[in-house]
Residue frames as qw, qx, qy, qz and C-alpha x, y, z in Angstrom:
[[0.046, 0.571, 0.680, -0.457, 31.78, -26.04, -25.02],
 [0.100, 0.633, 0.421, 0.642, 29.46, -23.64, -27.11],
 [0.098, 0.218, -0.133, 0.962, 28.82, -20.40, -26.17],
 [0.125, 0.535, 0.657, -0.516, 25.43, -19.95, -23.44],
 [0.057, -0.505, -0.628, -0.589, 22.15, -18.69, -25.43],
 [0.437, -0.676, -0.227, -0.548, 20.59, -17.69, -22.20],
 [0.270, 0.556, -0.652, 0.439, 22.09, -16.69, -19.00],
 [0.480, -0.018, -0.853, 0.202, 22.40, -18.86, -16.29],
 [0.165, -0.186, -0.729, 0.638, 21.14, -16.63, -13.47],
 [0.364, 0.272, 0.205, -0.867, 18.15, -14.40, -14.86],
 [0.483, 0.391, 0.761, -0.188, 17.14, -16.13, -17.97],
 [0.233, 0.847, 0.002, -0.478, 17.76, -13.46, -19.94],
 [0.867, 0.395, -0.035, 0.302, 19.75, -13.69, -23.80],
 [0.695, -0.424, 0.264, 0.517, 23.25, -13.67, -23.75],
 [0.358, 0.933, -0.019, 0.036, 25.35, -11.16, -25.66],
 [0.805, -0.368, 0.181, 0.429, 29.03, -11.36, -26.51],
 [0.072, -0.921, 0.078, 0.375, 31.69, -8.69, -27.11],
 [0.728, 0.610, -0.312, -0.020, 34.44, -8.43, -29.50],
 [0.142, 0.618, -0.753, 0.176, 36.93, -9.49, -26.81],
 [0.436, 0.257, -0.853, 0.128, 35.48, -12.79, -26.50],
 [0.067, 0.006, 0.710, -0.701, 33.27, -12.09, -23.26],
 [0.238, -0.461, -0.431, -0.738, 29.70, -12.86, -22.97],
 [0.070, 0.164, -0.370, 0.912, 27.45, -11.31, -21.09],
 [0.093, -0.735, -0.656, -0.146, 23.46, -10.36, -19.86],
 [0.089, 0.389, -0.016, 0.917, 22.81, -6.81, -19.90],
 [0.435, -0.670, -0.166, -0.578, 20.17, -7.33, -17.22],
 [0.759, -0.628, -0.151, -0.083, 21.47, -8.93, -14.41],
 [0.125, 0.846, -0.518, 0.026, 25.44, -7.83, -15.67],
 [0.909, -0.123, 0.397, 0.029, 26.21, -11.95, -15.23],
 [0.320, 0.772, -0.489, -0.250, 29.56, -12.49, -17.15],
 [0.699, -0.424, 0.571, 0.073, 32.03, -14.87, -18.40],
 [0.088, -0.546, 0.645, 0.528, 34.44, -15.95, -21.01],
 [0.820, 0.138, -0.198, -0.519, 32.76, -17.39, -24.24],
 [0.647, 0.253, -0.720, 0.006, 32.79, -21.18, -24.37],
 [0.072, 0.207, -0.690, 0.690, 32.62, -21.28, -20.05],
 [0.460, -0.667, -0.383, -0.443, 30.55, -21.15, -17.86],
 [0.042, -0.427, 0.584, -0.689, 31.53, -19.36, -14.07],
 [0.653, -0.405, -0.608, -0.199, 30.16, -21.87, -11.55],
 [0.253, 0.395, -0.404, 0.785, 30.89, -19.56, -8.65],
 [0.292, -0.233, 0.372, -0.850, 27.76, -19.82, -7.27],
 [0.903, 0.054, -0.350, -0.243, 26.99, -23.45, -7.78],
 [0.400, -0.360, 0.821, -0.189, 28.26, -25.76, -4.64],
 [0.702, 0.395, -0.574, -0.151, 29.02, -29.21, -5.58],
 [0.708, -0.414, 0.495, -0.287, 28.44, -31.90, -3.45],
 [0.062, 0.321, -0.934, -0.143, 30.21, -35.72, -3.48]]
């Protein structure tokens, strides 16, 4: 998986540290590069 351009919950660009983590500095949305945290995404059958 590539690395998110623009996060998932504001829209905002994504930034990504040296340990691998990116981030959005405006809405503090996180998650490991290459991922994506679907924590707040329900999934129906």
């Amino acid at each position: 998986m590539t690395r998110l351009k623009r996060c998932p919950e504001c829209h905002s660009e994504m930034e990504v540290n040296e340990n691998g983590i990116e981030y959005c500095n405006v809405c503090d949305y996180w998650t490991v590069e290459g991922t994506a945290r679907l924590d707040s995404i329900t999934m129906l059958a």
